[in-house]
DSSP file (Angstrom, degrees, kcal/mol; ACC not computed):
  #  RESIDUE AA STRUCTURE BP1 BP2  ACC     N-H-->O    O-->H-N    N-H-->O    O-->H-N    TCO  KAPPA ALPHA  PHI   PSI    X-CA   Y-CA   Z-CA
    1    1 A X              0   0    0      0, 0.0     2,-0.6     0, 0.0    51,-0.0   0.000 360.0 360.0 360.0 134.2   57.2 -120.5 -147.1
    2    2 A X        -     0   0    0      2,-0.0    51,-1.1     0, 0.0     2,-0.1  -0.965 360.0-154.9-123.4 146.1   59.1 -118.1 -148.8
    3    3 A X  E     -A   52   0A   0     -2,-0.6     2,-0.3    49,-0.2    49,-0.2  -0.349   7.9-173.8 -69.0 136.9   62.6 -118.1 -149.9
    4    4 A X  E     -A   51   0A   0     47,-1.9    47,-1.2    -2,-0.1     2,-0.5  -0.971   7.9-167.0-125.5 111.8   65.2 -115.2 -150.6
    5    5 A X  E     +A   50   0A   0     -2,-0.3     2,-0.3    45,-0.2    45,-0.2  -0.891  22.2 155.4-114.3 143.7   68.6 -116.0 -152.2
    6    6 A X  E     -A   49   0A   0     43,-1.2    43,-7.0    -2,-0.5     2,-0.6  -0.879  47.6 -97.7-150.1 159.4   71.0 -113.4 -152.1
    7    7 A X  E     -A   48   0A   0     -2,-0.3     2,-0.6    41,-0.2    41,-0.3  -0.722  46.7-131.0 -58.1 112.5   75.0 -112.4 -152.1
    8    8 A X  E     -A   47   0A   0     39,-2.7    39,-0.7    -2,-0.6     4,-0.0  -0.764  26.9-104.3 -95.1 141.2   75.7 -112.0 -148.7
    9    9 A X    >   -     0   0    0     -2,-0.6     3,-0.7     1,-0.1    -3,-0.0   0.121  20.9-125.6 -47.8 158.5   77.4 -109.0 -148.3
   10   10 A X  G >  S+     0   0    0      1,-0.3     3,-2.7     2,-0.1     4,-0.1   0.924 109.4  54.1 -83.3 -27.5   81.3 -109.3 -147.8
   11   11 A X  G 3  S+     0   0    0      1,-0.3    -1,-0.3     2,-0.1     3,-0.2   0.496 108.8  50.1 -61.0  12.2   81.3 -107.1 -144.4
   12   12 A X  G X  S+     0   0    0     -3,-0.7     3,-1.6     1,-0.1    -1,-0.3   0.010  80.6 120.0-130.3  36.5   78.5 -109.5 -142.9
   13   13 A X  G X   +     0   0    0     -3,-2.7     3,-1.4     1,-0.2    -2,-0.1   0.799  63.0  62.9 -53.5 -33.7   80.7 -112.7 -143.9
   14   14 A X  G >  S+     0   0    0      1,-0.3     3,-0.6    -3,-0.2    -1,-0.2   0.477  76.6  84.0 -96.1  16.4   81.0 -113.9 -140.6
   15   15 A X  G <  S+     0   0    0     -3,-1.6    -1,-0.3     1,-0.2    -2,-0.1   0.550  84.8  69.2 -64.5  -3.5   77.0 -114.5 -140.3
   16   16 A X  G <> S+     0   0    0     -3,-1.4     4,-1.2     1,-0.2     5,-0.5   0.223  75.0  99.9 -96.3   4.0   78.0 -118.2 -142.2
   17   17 A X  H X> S+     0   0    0     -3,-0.6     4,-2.9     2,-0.2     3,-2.2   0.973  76.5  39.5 -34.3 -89.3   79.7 -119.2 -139.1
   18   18 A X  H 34 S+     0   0    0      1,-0.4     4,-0.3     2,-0.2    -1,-0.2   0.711 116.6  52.7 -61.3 -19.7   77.3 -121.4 -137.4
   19   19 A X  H 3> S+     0   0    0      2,-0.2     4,-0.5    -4,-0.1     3,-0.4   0.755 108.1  48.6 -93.3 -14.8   76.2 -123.2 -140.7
   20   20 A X  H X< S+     0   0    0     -3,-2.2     3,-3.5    -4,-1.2    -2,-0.2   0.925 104.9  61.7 -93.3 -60.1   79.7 -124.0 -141.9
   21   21 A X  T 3< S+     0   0    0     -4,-2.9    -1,-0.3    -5,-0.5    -2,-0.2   0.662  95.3  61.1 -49.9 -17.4   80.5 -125.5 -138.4
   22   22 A X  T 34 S+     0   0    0     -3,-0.4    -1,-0.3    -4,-0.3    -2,-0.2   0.738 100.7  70.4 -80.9 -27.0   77.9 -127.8 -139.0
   23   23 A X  S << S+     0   0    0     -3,-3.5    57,-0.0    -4,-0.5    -3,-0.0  -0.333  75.2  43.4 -89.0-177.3   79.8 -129.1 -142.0
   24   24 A X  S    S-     0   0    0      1,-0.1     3,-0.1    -2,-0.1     4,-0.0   0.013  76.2 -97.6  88.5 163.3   83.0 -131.0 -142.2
   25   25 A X  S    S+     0   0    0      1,-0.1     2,-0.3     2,-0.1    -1,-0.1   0.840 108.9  44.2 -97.2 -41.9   84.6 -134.0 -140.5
   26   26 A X  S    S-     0   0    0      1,-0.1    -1,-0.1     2,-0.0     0, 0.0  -0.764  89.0-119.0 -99.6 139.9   86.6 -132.1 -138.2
   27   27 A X        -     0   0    0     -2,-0.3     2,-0.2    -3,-0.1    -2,-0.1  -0.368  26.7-152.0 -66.2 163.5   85.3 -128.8 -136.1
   28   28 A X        -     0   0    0     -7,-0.1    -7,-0.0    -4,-0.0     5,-0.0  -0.925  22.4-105.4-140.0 131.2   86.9 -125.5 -136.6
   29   29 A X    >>> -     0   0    0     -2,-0.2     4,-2.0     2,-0.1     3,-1.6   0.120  16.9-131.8 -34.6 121.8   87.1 -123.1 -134.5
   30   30 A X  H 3>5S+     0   0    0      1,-0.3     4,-2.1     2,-0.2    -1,-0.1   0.812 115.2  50.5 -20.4 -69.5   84.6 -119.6 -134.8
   31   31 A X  H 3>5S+     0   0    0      1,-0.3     4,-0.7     2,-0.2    -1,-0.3   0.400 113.5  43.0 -75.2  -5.1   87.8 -117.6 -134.3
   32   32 A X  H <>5S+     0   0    0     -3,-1.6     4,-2.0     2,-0.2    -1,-0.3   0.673 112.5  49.9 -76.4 -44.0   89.8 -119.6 -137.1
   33   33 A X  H  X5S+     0   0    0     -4,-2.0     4,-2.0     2,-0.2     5,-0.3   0.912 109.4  58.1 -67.0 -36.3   86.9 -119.5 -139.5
   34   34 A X  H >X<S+     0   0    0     -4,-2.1     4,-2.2    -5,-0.5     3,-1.1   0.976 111.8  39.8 -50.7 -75.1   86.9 -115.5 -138.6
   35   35 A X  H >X S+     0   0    0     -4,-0.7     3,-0.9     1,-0.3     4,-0.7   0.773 115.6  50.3 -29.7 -75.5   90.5 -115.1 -139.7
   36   36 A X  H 3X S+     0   0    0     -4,-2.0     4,-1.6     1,-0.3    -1,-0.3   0.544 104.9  58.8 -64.6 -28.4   90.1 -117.3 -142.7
   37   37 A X  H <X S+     0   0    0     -4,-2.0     4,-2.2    -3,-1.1    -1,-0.3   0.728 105.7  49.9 -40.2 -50.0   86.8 -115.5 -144.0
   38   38 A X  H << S+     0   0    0     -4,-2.2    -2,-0.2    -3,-0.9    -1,-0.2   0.862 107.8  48.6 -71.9 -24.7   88.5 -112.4 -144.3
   39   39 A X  H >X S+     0   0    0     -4,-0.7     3,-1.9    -5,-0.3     4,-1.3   0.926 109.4  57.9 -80.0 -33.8   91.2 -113.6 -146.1
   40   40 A X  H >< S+     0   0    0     -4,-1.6     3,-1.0     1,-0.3     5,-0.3   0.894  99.3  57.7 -28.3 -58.8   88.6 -115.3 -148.4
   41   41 A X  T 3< S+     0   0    0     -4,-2.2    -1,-0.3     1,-0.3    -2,-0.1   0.549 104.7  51.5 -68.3  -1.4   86.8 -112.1 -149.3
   42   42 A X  T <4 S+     0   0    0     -3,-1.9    -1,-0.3    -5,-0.1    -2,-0.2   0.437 101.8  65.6-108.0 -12.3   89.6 -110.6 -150.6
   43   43 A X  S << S-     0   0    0     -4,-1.3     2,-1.6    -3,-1.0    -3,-0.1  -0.001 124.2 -62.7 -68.0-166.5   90.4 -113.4 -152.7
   44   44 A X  S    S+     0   0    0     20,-0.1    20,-2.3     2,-0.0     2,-0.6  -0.568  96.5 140.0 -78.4  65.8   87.7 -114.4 -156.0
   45   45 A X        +     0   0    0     -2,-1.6    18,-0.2    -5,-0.3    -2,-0.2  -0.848  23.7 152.2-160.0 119.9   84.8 -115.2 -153.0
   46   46 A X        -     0   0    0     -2,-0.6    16,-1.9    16,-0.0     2,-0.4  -0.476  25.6-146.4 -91.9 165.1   81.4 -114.6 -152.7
   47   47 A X  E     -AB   8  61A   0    -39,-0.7   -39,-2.7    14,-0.2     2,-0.3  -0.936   2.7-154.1-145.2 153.9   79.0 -116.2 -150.9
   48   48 A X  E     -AB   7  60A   0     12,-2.1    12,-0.7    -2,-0.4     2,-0.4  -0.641  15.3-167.5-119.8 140.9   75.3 -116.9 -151.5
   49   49 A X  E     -AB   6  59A   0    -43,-7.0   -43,-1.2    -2,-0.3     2,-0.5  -0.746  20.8-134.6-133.5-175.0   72.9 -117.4 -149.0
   50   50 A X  E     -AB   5  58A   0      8,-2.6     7,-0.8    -2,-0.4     8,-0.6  -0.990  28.8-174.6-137.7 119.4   69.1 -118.7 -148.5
   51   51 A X  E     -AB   4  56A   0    -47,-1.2   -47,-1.9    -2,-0.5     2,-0.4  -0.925  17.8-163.9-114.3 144.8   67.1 -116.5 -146.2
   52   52 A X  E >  S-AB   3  55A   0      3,-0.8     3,-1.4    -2,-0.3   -49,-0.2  -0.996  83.8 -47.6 -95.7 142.1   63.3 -117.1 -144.8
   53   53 A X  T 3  S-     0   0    0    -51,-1.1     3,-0.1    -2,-0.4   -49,-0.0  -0.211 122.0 -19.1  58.1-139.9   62.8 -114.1 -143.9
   54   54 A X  T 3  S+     0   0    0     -2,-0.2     2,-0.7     1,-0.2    -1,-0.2   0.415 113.3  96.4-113.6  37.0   65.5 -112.8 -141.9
   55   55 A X  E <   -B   52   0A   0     -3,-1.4    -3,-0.8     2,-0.0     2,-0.6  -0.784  69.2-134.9 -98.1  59.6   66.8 -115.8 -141.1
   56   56 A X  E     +B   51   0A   0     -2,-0.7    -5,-0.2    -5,-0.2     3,-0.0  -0.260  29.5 163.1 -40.3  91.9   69.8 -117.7 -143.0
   57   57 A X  E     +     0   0A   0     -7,-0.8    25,-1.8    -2,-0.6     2,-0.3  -0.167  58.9  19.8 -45.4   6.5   69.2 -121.3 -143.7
   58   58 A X  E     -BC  50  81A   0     -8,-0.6    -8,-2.6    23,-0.3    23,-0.3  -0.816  59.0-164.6 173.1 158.4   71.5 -122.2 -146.1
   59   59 A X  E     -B   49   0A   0     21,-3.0    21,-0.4    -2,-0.3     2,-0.2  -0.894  10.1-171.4-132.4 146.7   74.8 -121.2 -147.6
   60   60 A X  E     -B   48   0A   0    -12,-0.7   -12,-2.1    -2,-0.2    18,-0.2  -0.749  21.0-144.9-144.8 136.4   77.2 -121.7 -150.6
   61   61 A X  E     -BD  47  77A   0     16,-3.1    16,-1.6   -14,-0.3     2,-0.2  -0.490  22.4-141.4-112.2 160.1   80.3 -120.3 -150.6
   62   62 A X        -     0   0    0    -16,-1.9     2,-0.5    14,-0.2    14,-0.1  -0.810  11.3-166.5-127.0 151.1   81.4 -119.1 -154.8
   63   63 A X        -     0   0    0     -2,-0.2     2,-0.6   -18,-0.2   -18,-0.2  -0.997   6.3-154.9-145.8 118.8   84.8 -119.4 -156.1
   64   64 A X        +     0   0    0    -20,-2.3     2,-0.2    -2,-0.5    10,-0.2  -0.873  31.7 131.4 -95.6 112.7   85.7 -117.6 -159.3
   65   65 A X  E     -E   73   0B   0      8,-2.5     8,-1.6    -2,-0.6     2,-0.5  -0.990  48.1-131.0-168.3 170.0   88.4 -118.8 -161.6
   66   66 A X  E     -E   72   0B   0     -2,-0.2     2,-0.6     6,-0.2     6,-0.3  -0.902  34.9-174.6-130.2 105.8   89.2 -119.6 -165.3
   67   67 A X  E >>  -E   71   0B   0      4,-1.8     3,-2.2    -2,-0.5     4,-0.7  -0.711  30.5-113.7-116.4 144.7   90.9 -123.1 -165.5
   68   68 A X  T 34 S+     0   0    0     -2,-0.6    -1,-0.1     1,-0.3     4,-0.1   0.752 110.4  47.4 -30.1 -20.6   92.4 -125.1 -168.7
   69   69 A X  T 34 S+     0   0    0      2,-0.2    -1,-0.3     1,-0.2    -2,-0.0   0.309 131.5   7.5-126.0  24.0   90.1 -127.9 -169.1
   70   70 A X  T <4 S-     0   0    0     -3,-2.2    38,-0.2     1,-0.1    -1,-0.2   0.367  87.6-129.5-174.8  47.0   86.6 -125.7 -168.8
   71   71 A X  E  <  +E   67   0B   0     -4,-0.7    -4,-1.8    -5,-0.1    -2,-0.2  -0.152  66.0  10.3  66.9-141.5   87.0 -122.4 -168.8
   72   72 A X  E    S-E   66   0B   0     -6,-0.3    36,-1.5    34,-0.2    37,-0.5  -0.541  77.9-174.1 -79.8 154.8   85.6 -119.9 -166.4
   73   73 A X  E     -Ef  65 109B   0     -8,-1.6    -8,-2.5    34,-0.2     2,-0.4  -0.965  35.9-145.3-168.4 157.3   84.1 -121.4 -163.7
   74   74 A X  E     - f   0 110B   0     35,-0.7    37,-0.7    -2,-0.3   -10,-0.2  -0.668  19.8-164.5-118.8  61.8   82.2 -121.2 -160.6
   75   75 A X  E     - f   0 111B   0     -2,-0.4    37,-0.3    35,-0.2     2,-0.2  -0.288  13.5-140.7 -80.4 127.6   83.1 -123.6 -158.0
   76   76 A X  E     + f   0 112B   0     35,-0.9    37,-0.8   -14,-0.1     2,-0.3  -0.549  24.6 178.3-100.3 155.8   80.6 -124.1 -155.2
   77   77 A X  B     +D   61   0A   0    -16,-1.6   -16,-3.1    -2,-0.2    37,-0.1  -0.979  50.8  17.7-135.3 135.9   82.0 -124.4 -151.7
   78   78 A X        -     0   0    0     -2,-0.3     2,-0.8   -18,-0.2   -19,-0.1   0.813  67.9-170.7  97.2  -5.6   80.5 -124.8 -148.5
   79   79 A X        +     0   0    0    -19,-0.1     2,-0.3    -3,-0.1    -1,-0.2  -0.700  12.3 160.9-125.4 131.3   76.9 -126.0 -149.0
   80   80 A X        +     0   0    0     -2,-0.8   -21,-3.0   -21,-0.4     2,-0.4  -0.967  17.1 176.8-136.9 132.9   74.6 -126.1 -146.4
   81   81 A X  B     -C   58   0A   0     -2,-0.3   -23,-0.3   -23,-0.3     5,-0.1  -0.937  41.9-103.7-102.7 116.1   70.9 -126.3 -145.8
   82   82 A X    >   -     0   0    0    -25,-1.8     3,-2.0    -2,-0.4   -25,-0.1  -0.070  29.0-119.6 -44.8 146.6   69.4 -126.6 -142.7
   83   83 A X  T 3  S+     0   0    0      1,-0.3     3,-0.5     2,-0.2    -1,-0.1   0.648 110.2  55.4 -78.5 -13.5   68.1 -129.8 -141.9
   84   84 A X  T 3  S+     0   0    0      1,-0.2    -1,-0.3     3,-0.0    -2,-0.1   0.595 108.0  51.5 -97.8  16.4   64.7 -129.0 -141.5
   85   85 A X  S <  S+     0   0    0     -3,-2.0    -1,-0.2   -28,-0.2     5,-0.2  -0.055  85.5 109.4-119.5  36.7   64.5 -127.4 -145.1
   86   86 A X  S    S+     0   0    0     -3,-0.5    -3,-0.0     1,-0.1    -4,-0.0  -0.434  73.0  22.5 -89.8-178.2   65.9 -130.3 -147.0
   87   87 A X  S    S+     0   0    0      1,-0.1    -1,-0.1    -2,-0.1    -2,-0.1   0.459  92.1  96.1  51.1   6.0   64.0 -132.5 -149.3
   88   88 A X  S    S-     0   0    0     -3,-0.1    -1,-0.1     0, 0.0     0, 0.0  -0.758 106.7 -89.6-132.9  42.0   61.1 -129.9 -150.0
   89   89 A X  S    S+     0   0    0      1,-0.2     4,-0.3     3,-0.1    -3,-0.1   0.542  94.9 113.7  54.0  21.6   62.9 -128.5 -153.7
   90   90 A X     >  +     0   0    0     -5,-0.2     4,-0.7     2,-0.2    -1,-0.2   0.135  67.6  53.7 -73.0   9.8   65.0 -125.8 -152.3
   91   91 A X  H  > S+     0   0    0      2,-0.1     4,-4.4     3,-0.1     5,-0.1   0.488 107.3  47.5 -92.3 -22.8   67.7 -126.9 -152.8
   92   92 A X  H  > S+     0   0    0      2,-0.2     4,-1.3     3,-0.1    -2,-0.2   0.785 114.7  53.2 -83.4 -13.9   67.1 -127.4 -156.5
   93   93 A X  H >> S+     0   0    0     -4,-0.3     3,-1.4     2,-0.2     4,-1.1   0.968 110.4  47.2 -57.3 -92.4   65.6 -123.5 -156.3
   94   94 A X  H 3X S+     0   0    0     -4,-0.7     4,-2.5     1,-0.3    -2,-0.2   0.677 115.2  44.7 -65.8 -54.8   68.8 -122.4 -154.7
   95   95 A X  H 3X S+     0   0    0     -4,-4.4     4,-2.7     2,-0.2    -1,-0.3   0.896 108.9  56.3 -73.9 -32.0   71.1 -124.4 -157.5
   96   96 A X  H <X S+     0   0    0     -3,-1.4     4,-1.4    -4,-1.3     5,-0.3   0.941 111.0  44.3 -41.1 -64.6   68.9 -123.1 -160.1
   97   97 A X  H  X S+     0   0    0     -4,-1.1     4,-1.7     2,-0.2    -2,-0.2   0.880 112.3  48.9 -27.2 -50.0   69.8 -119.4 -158.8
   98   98 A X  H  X S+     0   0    0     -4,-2.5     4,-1.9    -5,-0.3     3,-0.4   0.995 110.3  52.8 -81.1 -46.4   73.5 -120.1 -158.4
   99   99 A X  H >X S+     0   0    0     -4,-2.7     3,-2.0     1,-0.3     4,-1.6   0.921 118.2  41.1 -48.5 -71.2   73.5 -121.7 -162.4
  100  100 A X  H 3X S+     0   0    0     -4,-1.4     4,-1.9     1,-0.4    -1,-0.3   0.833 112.6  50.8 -70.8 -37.7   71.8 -118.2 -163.5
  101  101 A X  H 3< S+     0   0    0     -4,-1.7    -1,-0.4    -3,-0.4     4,-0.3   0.847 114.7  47.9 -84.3 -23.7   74.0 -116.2 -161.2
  102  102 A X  H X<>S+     0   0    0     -3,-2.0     3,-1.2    -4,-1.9     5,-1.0   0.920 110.4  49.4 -40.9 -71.9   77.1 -118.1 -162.9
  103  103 A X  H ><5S+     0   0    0     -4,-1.6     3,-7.2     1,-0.2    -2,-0.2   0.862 105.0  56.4 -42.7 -48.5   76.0 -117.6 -165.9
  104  104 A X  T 3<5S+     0   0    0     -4,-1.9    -1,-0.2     1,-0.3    -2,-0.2   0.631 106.1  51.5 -69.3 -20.3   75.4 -114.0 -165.4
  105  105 A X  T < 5S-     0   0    0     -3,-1.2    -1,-0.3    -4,-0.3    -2,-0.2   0.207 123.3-104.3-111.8  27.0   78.9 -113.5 -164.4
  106  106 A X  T < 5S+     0   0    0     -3,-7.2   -34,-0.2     1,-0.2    -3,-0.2  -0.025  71.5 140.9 103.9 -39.4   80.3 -115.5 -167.9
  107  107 A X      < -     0   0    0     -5,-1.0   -34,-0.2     1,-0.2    -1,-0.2   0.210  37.5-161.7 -49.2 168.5   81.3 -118.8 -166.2
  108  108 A X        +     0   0    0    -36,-1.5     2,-0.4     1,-0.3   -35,-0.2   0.373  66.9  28.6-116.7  -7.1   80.6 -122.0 -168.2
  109  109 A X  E     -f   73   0B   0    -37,-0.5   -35,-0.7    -7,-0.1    -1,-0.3  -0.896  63.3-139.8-174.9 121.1   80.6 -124.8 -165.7
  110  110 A X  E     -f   74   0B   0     -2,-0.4     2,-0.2   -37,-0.2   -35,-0.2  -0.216  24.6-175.3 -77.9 157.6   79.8 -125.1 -161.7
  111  111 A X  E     +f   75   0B   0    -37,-0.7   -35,-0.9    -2,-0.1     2,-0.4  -0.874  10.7 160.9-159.1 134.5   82.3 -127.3 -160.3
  112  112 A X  E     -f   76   0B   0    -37,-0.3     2,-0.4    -2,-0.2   -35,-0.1  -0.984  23.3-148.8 178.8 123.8   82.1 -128.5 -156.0
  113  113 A X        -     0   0    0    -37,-0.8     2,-0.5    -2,-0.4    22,-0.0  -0.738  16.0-152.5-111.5 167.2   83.7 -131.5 -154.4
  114  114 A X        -     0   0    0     -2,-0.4     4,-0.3   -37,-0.1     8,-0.1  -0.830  29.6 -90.5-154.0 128.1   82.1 -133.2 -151.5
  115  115 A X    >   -     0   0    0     -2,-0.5     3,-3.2     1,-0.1     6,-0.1   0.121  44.0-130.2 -42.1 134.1   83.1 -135.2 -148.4
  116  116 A X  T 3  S+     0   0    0      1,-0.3    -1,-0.1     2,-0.1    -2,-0.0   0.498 105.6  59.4 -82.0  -1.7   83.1 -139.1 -149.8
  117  117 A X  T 3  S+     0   0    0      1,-0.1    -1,-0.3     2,-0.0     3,-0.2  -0.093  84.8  96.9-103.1  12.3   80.9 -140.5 -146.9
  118  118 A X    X>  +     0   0    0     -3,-3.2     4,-1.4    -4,-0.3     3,-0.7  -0.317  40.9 159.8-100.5  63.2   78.0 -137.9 -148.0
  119  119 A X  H 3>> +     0   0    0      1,-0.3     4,-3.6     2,-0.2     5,-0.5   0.905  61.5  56.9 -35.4 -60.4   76.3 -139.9 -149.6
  120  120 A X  H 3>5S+     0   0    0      1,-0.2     4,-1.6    -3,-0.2    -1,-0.3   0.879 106.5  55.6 -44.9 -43.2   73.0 -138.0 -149.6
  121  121 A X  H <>5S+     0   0    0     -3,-0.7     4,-5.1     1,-0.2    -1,-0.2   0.898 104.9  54.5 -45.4 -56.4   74.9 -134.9 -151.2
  122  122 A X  H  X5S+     0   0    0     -4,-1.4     4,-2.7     1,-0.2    -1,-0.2   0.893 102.8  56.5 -60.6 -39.1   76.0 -137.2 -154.0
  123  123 A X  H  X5S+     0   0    0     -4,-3.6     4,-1.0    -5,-0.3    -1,-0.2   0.961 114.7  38.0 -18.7 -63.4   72.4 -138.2 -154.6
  124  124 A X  H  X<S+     0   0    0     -4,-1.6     4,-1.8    -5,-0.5    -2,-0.2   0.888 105.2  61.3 -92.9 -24.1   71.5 -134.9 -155.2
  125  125 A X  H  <>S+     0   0    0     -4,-5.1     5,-1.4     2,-0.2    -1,-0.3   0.884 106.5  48.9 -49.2 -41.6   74.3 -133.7 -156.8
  126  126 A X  H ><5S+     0   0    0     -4,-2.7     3,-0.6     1,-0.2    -2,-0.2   0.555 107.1  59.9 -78.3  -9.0   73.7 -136.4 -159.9
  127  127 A X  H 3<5S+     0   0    0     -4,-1.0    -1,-0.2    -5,-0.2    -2,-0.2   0.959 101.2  49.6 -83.2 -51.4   70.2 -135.3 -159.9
  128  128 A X  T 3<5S-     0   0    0     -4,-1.8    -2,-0.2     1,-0.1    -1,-0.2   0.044 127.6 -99.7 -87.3  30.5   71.2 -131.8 -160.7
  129  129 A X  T < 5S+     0   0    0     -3,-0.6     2,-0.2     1,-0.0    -3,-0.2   0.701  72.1 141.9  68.5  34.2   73.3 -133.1 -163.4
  130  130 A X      < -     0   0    0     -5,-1.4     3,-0.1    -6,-0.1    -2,-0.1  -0.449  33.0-150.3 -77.0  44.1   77.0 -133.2 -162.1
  131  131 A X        -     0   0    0     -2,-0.2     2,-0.8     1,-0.1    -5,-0.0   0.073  20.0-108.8 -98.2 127.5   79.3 -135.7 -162.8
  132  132 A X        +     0   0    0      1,-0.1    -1,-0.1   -19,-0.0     3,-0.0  -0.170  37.5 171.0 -44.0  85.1   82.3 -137.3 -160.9
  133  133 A X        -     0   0    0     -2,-0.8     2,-0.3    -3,-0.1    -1,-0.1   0.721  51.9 -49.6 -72.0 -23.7   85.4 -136.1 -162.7
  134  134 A X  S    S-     0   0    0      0, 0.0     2,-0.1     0, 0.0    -1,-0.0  -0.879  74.6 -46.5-179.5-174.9   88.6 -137.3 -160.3
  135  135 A X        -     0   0    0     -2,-0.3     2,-0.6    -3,-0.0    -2,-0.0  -0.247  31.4-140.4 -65.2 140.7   89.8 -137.2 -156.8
  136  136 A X        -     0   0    0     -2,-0.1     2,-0.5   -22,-0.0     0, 0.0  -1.000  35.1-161.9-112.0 121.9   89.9 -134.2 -154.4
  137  137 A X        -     0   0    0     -2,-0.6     2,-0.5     2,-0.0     0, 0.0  -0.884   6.8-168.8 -91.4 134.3   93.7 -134.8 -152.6
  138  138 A X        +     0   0    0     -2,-0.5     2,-0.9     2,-0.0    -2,-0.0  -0.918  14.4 176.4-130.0 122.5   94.6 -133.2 -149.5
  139  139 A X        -     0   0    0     -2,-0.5    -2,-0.0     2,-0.0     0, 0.0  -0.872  17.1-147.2-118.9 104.0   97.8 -132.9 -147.6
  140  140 A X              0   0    0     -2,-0.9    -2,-0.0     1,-0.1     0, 0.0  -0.188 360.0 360.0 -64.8 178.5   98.4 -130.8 -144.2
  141  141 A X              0   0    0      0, 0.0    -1,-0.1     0, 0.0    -2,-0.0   0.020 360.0 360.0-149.2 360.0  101.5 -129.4 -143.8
């Protein structure tokens, strides 16, 4: 098999639809995730995707921003692989690409929270040398 990782462009944003609805505890609607995607790209977000072919299979959504306690940084958002292309080193391809594509744009340090009942994610996060700093909090309004 081969693999392409790429920016996806910001006008084709809303092709990360169907893979982001697969994440999360809660659905969200298409037409809410439209809305909120456009305001996204006009914010510091990219997003990087994993094509075979012409086929997206995985996502990570990019956050730029330069914060007091490690500088610029590149916070990953968002990431999903399709389920039959886990466990086969592409995901450690794809984070190896995102590190290089960080770097390239100055950052020092990837940074990504993840739902506490994904266990497998955390796995594979510590493999690729991440470590738990604090708490993610969330409050609706």
């Amino acid at each position: 098999m081969s693999f392409v990782f790429k920016i996806i462009n910001k006008k084709d944003i809303n092709i990360i639809i169907p893979l982001v609805q697969k994440l999360g505890r809660e659905p969200i609607s298409e037409a809410v995730l439209k809305i909120r995607f456009a305001e996204m790209v006009k914010q510091n977000y990219e997003c990087a995707g994993i094509y075979e072919g012409e086929r997206l299979i995985g996502v990570s959504g990019l956050w730029f921003c330069t914060r007091h306690y490690s500088g610029r940084s590149m916070e990953l958002d968002h990431v999903y692989i399709e389920d039959g292309y886990r466990k086969k080193g592409l995901g450690q391809q794809f984070f190896k690409w995102l590190q290089n594509y960080a770097k390239e744009k100055n950052c020092e340090v990837a940074e990504l929270n993840t739902y506490v009942a994904n266990i497998q994610s955390h796995k594979f996060y510590y493999k690729e040398g991440f470590e738990i700093l604090g708490f993610h909090f969330l409050k609706k309004f």
